[in-house]
N, C-alpha and C positions, 0 to 999 in steps of 0.2 A: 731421464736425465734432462731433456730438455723442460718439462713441465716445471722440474727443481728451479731453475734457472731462471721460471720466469716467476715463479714465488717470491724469489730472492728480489730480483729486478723491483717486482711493486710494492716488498715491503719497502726499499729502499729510497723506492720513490716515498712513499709513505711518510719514512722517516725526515728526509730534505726540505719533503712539502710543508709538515706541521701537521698533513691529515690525518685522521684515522680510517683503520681500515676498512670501515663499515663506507666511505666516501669511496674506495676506488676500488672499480665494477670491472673486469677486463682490462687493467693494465692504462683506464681514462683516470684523469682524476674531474671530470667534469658530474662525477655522479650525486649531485647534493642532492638535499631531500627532494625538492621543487623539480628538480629530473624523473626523480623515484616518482614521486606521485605523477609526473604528468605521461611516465612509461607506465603507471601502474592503470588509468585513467583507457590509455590509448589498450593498452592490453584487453582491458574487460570490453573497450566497445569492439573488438578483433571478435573474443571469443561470442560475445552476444551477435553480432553478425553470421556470424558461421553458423551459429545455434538454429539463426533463420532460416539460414540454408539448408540444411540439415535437416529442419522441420517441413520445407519445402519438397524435397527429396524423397525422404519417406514417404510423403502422400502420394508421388508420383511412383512410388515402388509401388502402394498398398494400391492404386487407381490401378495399374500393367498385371498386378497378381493376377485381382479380378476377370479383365479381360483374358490372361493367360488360362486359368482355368474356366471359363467359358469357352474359350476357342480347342481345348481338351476335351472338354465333353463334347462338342459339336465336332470331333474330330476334324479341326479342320488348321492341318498341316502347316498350310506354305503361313497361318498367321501365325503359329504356334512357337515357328522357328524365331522369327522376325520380335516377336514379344520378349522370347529366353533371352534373344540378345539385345534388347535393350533392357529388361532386368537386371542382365548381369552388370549392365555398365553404370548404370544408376547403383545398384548397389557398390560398386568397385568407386565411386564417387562418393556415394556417404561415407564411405570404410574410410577414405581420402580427409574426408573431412574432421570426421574421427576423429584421427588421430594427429591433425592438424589442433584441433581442441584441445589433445592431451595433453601437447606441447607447449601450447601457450596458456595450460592452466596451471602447469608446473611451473612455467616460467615466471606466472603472476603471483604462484608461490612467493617466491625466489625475494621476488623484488615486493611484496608484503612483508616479510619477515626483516629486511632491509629496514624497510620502513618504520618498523612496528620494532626493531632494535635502537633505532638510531632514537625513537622519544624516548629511552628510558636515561 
């Protein structure tokens, strides 16, 4: 019910304004192209930073493996412990990042198709 309401609400803006719908993004109507592209712009350097990170990340998991299984074979306990748990956390931080990517690749979706609608 409420989602109805607010459909209603922006086409209505929609209509008052002269826009169309392809202009108004969440109920703004500041969303002209020159927005699009410089969200679309700021998006991609979001997700290529993260990308860094992430690439950063991994090598310090694939660096901890190493030592983890080294410290396995030399049975030697008290490092073994100390390794799992910062493996786990490094991993629980790429996983983070993940899907921090997902989200902002869908959303570059989102506002490309915006985009890539509005020149035709």
């Amino acid at each position: 019910m409420m989602f109805e309401a607010q459909v209603e609400s922006q086409s209505e803006v929609c209509k008052k304004s002269g826009m169309s719908s392809l202009q108004v993004v969440g109920g703004e109507k500041t969303a002209t192209w020159e927005d699009l592209h410089a969200e679309y712009r700021e998006l991609e350097r979001k997700i290529n930073k993260a990308c860094d990170q992430m690439t950063a990340i991994y090598s310090k998991i694939q660096d901890i493996q190493v030592r983890l299984d080294r410290a396995r074979s030399r049975d030697q306990f008290g490092f073994t412990y100390t390794l799992e748990m910062q493996l786990e956390v490094l991993q629980g931080v790429y996983n983070k990042y993940h899907m921090y990517c997902s989200i902002q690749a869908e959303r570059l979706l989102q506002v490309e198709s915006l985009l890539f609608a509005g020149e035709e």
